[in-house]
PyMOL Python script that loads the backbone (N, CA, C, O; Angstrom):
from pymol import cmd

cmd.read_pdbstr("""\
ATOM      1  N   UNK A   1      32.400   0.294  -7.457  1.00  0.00           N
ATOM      2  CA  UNK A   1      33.225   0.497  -6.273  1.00  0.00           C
ATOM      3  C   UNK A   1      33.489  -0.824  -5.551  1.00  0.00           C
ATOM      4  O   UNK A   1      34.079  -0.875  -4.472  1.00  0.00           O
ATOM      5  N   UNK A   2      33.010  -1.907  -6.217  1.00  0.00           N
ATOM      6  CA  UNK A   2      32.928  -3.467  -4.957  1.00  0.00           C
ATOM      7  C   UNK A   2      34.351  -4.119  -5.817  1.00  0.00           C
ATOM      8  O   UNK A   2      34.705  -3.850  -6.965  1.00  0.00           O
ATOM      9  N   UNK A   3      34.854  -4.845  -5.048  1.00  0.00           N
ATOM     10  CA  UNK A   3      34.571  -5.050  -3.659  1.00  0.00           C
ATOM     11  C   UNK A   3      34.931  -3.684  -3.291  1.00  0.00           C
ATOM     12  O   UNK A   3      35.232  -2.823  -4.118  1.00  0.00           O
ATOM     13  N   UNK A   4      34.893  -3.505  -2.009  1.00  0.00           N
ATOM     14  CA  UNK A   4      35.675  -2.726  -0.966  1.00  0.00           C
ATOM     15  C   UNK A   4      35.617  -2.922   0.325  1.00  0.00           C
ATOM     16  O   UNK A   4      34.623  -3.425   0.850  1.00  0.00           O
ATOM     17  N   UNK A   5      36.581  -2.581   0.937  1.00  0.00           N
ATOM     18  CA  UNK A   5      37.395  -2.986   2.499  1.00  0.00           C
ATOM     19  C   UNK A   5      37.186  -1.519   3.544  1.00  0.00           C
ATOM     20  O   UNK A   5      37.772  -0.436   3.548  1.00  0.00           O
ATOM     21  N   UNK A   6      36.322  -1.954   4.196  1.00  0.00           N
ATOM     22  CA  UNK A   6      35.609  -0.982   5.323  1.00  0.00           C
ATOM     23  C   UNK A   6      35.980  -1.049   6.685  1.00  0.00           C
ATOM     24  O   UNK A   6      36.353  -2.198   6.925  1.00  0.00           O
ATOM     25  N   UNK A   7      36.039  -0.349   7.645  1.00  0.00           N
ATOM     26  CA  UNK A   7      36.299  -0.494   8.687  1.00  0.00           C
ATOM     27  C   UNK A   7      34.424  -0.016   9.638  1.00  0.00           C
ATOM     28  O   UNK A   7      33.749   1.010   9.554  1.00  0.00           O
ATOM     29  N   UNK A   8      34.302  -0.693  10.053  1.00  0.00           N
ATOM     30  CA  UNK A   8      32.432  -0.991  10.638  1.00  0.00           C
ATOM     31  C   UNK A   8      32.794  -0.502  12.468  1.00  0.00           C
ATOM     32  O   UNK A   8      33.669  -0.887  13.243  1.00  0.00           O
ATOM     33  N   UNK A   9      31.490   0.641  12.642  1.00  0.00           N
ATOM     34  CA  UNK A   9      32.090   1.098  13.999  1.00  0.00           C
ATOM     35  C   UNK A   9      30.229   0.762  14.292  1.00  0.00           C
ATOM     36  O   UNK A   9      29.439   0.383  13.427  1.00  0.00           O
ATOM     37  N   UNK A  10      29.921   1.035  15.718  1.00  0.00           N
ATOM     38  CA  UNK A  10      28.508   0.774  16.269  1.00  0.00           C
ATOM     39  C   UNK A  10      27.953   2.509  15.941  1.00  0.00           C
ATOM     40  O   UNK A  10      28.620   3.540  16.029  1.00  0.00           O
ATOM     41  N   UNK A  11      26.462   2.328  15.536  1.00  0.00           N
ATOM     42  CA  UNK A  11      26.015   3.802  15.783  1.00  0.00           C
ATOM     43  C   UNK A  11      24.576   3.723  16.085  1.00  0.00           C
ATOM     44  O   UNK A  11      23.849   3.273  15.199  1.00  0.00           O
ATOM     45  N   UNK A  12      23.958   4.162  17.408  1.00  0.00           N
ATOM     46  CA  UNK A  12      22.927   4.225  17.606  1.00  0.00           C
ATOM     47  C   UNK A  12      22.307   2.860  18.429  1.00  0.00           C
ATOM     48  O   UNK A  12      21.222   2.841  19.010  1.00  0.00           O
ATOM     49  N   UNK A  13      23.115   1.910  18.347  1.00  0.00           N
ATOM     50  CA  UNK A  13      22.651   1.052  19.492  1.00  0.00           C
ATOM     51  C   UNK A  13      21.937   0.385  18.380  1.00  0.00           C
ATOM     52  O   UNK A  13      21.082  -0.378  18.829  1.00  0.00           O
ATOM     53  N   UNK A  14      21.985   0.401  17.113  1.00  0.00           N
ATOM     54  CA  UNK A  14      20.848  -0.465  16.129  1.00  0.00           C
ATOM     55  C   UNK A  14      21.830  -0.650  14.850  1.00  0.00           C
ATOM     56  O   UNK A  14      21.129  -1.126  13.957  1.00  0.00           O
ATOM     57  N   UNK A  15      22.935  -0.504  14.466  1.00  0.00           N
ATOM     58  CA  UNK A  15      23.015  -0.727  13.295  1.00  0.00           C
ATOM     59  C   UNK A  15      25.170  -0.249  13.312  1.00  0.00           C
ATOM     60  O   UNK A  15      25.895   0.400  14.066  1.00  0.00           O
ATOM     61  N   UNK A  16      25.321  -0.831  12.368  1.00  0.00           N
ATOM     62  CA  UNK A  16      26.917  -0.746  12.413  1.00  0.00           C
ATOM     63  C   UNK A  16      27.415   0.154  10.595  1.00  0.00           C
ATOM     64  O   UNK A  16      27.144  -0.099   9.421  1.00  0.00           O
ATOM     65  N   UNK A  17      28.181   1.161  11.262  1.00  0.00           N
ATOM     66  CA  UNK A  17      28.418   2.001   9.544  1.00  0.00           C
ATOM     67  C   UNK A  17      29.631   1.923   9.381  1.00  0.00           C
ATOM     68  O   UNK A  17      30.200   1.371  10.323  1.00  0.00           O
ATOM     69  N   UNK A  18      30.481   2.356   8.305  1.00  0.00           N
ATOM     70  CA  UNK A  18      31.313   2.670   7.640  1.00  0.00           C
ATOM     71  C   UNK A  18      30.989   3.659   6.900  1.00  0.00           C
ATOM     72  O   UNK A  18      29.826   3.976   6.650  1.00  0.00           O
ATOM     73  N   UNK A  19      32.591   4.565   6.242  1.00  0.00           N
ATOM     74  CA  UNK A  19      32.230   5.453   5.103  1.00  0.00           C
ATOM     75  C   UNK A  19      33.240   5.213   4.169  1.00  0.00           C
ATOM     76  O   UNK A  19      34.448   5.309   4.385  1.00  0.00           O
ATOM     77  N   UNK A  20      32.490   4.774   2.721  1.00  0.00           N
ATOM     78  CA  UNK A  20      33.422   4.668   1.781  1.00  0.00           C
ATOM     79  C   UNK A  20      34.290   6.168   1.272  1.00  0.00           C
ATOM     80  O   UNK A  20      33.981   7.359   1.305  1.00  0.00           O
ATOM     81  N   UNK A  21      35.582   5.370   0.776  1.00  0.00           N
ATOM     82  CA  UNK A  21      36.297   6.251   0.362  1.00  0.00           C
ATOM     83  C   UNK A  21      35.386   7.002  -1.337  1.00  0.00           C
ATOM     84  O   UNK A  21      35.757   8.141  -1.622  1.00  0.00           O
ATOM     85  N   UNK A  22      34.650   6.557  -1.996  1.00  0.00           N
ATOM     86  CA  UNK A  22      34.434   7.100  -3.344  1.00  0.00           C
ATOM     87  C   UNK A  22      32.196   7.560  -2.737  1.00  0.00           C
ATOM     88  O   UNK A  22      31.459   7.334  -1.777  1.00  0.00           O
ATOM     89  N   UNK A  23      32.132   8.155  -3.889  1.00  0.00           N
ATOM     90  CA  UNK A  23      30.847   8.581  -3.653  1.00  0.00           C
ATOM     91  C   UNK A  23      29.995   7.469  -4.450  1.00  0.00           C
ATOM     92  O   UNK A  23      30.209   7.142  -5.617  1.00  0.00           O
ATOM     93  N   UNK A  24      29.076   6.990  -3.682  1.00  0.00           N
ATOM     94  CA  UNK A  24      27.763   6.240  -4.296  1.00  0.00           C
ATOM     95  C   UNK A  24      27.011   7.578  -5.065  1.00  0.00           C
ATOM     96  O   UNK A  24      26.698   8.744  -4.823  1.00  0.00           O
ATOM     97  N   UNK A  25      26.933   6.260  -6.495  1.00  0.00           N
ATOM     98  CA  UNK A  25      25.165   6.840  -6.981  1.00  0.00           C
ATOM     99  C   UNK A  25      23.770   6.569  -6.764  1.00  0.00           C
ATOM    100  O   UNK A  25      23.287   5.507  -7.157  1.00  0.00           O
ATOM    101  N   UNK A  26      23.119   7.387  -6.208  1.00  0.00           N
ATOM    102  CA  UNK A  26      21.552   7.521  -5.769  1.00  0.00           C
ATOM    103  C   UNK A  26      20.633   7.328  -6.698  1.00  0.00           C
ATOM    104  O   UNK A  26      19.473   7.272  -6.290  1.00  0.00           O
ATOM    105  N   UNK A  27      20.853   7.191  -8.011  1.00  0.00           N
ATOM    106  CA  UNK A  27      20.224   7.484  -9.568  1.00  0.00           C
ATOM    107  C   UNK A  27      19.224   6.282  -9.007  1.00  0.00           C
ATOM    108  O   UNK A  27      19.573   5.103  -8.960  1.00  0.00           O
ATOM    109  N   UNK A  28      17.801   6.817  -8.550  1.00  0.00           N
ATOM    110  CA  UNK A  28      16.474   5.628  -8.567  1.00  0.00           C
ATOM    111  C   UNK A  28      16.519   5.205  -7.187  1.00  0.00           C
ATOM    112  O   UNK A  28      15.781   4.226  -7.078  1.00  0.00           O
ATOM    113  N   UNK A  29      17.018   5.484  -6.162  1.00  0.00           N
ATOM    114  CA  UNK A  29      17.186   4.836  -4.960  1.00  0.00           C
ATOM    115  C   UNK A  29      15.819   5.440  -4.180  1.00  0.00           C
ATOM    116  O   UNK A  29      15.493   6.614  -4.002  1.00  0.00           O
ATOM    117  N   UNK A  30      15.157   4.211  -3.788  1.00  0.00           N
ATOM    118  CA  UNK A  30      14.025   4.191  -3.266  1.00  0.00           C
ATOM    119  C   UNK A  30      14.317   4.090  -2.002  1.00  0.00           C
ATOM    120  O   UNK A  30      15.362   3.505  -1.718  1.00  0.00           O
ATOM    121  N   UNK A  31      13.547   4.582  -1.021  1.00  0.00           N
ATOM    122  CA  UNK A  31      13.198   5.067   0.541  1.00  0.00           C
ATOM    123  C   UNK A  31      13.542   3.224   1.315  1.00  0.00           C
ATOM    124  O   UNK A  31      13.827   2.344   0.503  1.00  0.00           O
ATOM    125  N   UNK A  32      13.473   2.861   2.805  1.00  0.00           N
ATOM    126  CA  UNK A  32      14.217   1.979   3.307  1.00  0.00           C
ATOM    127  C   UNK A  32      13.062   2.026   3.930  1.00  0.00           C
ATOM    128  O   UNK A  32      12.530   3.136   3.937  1.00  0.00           O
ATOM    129  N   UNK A  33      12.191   0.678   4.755  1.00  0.00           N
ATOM    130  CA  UNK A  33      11.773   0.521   6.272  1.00  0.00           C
ATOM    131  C   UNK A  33      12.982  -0.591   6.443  1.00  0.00           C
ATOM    132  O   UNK A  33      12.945  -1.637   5.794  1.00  0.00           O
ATOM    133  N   UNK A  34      14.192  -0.258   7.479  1.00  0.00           N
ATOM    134  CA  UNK A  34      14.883  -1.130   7.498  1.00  0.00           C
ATOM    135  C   UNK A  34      14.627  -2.105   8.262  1.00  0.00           C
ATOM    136  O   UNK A  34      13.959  -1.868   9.268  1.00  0.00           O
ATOM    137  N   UNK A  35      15.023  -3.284   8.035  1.00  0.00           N
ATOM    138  CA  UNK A  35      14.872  -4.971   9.199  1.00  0.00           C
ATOM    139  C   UNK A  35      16.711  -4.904   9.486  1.00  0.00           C
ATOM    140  O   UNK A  35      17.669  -4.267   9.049  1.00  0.00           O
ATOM    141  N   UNK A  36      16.387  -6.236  10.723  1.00  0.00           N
ATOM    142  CA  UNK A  36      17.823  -6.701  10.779  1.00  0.00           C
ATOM    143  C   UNK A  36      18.017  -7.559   9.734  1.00  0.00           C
ATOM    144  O   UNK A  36      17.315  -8.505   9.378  1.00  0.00           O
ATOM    145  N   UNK A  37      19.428  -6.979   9.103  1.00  0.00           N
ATOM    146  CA  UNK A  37      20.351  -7.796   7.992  1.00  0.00           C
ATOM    147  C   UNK A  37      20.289  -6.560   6.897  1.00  0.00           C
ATOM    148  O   UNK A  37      20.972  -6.610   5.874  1.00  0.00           O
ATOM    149  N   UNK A  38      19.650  -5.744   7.113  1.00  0.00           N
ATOM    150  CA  UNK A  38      19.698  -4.987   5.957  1.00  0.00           C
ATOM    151  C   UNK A  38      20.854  -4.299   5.652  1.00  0.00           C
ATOM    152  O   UNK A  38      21.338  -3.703   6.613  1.00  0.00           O
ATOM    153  N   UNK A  39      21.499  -4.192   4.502  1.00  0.00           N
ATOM    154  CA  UNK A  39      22.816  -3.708   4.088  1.00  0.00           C
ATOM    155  C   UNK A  39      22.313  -2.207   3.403  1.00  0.00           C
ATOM    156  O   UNK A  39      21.347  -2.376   2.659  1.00  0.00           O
ATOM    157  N   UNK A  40      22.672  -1.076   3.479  1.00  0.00           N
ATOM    158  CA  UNK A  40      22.097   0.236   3.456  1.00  0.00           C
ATOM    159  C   UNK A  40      22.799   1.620   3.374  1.00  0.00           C
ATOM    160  O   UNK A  40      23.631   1.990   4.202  1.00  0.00           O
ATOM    161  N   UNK A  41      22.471   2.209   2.515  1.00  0.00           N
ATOM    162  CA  UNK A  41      23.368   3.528   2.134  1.00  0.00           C
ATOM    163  C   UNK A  41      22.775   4.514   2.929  1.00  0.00           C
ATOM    164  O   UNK A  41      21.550   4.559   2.824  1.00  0.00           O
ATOM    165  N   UNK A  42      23.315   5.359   3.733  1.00  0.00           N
ATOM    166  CA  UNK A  42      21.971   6.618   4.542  1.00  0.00           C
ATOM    167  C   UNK A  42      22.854   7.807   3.751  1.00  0.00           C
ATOM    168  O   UNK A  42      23.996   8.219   3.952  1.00  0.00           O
ATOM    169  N   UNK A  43      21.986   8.126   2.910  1.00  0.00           N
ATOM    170  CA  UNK A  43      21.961   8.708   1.364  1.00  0.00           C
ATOM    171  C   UNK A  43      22.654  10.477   1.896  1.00  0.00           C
ATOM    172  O   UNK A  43      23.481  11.088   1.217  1.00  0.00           O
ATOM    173  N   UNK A  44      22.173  10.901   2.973  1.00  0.00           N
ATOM    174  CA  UNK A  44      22.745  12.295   3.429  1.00  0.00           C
ATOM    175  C   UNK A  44      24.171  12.404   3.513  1.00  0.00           C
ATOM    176  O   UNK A  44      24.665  13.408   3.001  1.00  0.00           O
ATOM    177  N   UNK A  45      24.820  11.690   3.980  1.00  0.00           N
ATOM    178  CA  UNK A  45      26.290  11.522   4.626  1.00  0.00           C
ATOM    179  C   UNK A  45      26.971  10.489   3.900  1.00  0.00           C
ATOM    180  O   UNK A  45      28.201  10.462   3.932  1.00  0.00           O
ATOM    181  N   UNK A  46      26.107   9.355   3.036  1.00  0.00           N
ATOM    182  CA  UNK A  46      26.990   8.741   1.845  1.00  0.00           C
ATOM    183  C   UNK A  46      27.414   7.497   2.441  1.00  0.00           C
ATOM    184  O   UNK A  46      27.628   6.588   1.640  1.00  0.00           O
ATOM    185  N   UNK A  47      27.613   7.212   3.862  1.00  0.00           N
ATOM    186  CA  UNK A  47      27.348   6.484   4.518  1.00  0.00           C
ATOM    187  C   UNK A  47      26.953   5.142   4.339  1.00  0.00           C
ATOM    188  O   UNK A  47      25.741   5.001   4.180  1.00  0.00           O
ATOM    189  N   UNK A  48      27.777   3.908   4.315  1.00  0.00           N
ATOM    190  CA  UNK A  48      26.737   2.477   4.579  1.00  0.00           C
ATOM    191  C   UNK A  48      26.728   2.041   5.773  1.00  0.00           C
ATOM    192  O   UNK A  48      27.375   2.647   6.627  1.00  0.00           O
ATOM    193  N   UNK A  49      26.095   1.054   6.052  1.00  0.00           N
ATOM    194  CA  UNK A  49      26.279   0.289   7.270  1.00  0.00           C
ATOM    195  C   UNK A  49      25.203  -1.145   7.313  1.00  0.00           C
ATOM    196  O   UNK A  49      24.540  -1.475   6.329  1.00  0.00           O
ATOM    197  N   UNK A  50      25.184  -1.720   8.318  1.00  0.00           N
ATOM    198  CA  UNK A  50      23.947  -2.999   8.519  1.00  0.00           C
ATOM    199  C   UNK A  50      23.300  -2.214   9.539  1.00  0.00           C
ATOM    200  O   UNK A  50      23.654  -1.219  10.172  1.00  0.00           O
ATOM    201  N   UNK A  51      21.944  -3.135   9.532  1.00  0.00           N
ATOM    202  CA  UNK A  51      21.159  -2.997  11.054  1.00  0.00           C
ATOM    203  C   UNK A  51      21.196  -4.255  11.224  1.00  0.00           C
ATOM    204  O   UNK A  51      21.224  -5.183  10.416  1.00  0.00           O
ATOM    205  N   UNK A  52      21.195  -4.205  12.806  1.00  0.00           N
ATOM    206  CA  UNK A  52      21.365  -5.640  13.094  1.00  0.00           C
ATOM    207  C   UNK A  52      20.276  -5.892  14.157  1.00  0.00           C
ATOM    208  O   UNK A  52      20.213  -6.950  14.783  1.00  0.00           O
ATOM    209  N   UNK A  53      19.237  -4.642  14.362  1.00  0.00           N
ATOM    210  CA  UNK A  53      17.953  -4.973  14.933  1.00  0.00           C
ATOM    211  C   UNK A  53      16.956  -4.054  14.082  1.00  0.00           C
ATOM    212  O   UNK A  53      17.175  -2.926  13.640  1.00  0.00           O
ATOM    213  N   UNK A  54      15.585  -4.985  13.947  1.00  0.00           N
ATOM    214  CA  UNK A  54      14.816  -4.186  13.269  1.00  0.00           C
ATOM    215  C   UNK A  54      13.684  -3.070  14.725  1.00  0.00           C
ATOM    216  O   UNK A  54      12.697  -2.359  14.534  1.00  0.00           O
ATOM    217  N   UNK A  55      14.366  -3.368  15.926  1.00  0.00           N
ATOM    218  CA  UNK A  55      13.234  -2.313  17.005  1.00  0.00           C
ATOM    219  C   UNK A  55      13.235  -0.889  17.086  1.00  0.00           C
ATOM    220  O   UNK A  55      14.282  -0.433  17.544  1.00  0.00           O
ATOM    221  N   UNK A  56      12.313  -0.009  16.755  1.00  0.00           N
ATOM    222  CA  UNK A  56      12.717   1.380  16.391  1.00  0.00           C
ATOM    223  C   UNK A  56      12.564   1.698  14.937  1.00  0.00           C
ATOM    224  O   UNK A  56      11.848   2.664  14.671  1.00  0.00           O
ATOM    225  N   UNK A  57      13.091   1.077  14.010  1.00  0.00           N
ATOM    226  CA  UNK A  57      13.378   1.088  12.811  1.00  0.00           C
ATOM    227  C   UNK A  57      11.891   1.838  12.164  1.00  0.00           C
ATOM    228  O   UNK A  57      10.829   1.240  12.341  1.00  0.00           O
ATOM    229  N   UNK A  58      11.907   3.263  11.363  1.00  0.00           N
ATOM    230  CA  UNK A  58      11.049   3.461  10.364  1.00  0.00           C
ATOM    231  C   UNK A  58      11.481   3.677   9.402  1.00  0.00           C
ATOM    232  O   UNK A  58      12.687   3.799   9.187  1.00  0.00           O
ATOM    233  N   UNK A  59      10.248   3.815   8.282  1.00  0.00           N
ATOM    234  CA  UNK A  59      10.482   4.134   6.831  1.00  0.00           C
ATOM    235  C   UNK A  59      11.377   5.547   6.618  1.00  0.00           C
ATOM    236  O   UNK A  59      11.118   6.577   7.240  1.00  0.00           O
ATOM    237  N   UNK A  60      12.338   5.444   5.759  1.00  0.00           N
ATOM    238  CA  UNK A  60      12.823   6.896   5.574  1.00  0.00           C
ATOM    239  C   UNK A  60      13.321   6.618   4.541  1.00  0.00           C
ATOM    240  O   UNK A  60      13.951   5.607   4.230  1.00  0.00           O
ATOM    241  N   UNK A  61      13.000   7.712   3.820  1.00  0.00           N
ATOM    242  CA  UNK A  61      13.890   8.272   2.336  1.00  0.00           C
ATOM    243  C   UNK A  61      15.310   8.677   2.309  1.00  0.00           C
ATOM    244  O   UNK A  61      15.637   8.860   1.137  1.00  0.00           O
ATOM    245  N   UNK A  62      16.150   8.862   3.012  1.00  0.00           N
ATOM    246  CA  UNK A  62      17.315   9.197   3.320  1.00  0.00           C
ATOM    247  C   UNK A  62      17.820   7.286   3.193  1.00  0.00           C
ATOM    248  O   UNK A  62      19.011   7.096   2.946  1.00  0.00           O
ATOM    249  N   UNK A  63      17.144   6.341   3.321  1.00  0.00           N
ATOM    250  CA  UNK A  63      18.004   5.483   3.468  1.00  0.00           C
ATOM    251  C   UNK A  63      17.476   4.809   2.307  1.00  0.00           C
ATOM    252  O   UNK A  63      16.456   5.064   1.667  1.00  0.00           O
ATOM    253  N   UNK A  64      18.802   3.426   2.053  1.00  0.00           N
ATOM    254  CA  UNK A  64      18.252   2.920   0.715  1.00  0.00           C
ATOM    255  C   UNK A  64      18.889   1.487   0.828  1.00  0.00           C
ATOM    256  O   UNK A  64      19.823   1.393   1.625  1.00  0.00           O
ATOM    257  N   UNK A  65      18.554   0.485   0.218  1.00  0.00           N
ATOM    258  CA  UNK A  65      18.915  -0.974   0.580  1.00  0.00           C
ATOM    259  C   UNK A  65      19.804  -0.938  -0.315  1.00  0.00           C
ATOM    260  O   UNK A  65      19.610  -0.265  -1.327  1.00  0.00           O
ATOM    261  N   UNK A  66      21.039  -1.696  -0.125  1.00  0.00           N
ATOM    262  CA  UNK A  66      22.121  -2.254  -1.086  1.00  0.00           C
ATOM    263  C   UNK A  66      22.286  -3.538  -1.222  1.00  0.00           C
ATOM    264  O   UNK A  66      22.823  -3.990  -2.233  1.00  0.00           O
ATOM    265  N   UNK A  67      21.879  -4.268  -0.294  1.00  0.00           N
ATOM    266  CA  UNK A  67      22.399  -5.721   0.509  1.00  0.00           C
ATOM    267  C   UNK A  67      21.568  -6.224   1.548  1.00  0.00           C
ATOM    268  O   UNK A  67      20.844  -5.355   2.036  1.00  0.00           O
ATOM    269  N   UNK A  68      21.483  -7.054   1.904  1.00  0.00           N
ATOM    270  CA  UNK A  68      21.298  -7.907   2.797  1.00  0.00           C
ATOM    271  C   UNK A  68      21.951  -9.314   3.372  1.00  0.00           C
ATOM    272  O   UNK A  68      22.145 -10.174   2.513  1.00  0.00           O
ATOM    273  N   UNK A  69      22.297  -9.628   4.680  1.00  0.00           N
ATOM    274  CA  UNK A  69      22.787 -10.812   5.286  1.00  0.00           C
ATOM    275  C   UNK A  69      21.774 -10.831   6.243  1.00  0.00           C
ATOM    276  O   UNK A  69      21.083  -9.982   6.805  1.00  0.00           O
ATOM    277  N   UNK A  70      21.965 -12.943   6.285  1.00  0.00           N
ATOM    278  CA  UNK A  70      20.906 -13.499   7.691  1.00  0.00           C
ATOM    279  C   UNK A  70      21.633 -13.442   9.136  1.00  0.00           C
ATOM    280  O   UNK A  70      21.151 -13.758  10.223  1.00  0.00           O
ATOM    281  N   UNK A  71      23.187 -12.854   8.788  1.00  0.00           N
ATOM    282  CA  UNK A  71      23.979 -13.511   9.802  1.00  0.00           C
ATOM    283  C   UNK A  71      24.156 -12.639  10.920  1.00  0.00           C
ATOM    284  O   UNK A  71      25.237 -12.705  11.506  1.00  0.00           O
ATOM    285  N   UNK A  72      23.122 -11.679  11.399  1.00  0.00           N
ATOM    286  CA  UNK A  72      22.929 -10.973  12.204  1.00  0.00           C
ATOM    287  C   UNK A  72      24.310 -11.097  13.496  1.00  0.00           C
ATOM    288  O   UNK A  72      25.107 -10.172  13.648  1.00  0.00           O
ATOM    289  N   UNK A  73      24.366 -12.311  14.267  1.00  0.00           N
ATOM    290  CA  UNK A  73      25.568 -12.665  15.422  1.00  0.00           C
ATOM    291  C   UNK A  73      26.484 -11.847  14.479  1.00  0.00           C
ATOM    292  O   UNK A  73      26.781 -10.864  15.160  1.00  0.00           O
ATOM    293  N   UNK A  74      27.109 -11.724  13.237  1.00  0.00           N
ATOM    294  CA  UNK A  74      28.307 -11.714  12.799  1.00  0.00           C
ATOM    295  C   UNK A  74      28.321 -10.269  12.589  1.00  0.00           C
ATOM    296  O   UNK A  74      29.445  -9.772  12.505  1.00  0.00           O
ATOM    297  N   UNK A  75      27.254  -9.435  12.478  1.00  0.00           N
ATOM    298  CA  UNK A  75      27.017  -8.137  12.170  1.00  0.00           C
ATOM    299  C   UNK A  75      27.681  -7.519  13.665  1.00  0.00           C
ATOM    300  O   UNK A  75      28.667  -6.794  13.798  1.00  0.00           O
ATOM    301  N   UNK A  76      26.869  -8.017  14.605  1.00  0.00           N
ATOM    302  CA  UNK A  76      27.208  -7.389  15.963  1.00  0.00           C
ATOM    303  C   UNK A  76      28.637  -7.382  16.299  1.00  0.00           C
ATOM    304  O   UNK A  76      29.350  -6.484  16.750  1.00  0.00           O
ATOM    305  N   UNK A  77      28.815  -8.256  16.063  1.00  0.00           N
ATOM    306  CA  UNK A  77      30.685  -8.317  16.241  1.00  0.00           C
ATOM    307  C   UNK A  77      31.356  -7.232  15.384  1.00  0.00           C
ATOM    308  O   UNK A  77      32.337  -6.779  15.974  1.00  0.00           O
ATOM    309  N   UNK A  78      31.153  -6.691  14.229  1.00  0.00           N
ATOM    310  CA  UNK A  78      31.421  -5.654  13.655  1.00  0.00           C
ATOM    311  C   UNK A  78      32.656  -4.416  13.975  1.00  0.00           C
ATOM    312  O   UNK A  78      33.422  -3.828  13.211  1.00  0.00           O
ATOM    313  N   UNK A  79      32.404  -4.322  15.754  1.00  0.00           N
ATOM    314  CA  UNK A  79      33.006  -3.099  16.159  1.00  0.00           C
ATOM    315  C   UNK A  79      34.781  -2.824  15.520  1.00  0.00           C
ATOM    316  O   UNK A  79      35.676  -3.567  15.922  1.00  0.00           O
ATOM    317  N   UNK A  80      35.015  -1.924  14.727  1.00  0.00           N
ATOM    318  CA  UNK A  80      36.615  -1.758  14.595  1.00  0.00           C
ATOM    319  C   UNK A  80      37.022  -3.269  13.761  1.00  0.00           C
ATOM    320  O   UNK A  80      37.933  -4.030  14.087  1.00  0.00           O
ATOM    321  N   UNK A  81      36.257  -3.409  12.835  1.00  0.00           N
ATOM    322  CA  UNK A  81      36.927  -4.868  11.718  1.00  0.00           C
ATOM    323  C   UNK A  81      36.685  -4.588  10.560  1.00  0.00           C
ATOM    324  O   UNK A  81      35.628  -4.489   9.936  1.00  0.00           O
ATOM    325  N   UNK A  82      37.579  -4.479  10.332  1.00  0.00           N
ATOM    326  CA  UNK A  82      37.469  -4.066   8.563  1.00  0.00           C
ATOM    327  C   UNK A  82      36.399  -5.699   8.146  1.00  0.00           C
ATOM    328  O   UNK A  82      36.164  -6.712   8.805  1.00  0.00           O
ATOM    329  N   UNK A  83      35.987  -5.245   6.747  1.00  0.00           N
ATOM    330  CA  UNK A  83      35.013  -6.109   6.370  1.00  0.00           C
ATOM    331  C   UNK A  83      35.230  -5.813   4.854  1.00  0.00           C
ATOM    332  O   UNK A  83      35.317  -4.633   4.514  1.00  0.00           O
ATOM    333  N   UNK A  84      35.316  -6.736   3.979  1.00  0.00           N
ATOM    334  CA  UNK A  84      35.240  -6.503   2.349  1.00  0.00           C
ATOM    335  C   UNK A  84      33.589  -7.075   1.688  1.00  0.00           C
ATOM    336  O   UNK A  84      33.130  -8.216   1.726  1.00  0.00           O
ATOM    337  N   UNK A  85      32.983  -5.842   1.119  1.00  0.00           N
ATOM    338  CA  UNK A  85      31.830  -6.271   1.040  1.00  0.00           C
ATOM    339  C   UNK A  85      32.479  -6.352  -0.386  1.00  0.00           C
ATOM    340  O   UNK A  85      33.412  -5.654  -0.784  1.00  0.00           O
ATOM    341  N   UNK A  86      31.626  -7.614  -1.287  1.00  0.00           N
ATOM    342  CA  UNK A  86      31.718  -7.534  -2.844  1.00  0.00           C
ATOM    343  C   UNK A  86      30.304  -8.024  -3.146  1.00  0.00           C
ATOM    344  O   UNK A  86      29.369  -8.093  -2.348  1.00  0.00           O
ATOM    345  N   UNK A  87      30.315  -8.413  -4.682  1.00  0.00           N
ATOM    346  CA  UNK A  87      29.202  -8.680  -5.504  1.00  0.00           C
ATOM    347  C   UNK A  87      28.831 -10.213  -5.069  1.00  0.00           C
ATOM    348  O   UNK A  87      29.705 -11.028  -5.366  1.00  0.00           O
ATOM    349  N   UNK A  88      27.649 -10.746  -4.398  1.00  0.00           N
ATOM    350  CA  UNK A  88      27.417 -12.014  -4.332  1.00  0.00           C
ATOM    351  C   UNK A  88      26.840 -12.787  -5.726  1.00  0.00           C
ATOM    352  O   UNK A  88      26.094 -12.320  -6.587  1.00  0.00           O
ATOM    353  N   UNK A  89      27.440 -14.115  -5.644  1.00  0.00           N
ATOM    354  CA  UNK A  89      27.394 -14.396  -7.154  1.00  0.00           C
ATOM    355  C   UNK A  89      26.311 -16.251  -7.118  1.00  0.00           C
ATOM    356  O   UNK A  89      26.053 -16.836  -8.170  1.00  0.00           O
TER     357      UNK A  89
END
""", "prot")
cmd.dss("prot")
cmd.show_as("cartoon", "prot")
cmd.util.cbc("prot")
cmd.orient("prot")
């Protein structure tokens, strides 16, 4: 599905989502304690997004790591910007 071009909204005061247009596969996807930078599928709703604070944050099986960035400032800015995530090489 990468690249693909997302539009990133705020949810929860901790973390910024999007929803892709195609369905992710879960095949082996292990449980999340998420940090800030973590790039992340929340496996119920199909859902990605970043966190861009790790306070609050517990372990859960519903979520699963895809990615990670250090660039936290750039996450927060997020609100209503499309964003093209692809394969880092």
């Amino acid at each position: 599905m990468l690249p693909m071009t997302l539009t990133f909204s705020d949810f929860g005061g901790k973390e910024k989502v999007a929803s892709p247009t195609g369905e992710l596969d879960y095949t082996d996807a292990e449980g999340l304690n998420p940090v800030a930078g973590d790039l992340f599928s929340y496996i119920p709703w199909g859902n990605i997004g970043f966190f861009y604070t790790s306070e609050g944050n517990t372990v859960s099986n519903s979520l699963t790591k895809i990615g990670s960035t250090d660039d936290i400032d750039q996450i927060v800015r997020l609100d209503g910007q499309e964003v093209t995530i692809g394969i880092a090489r």
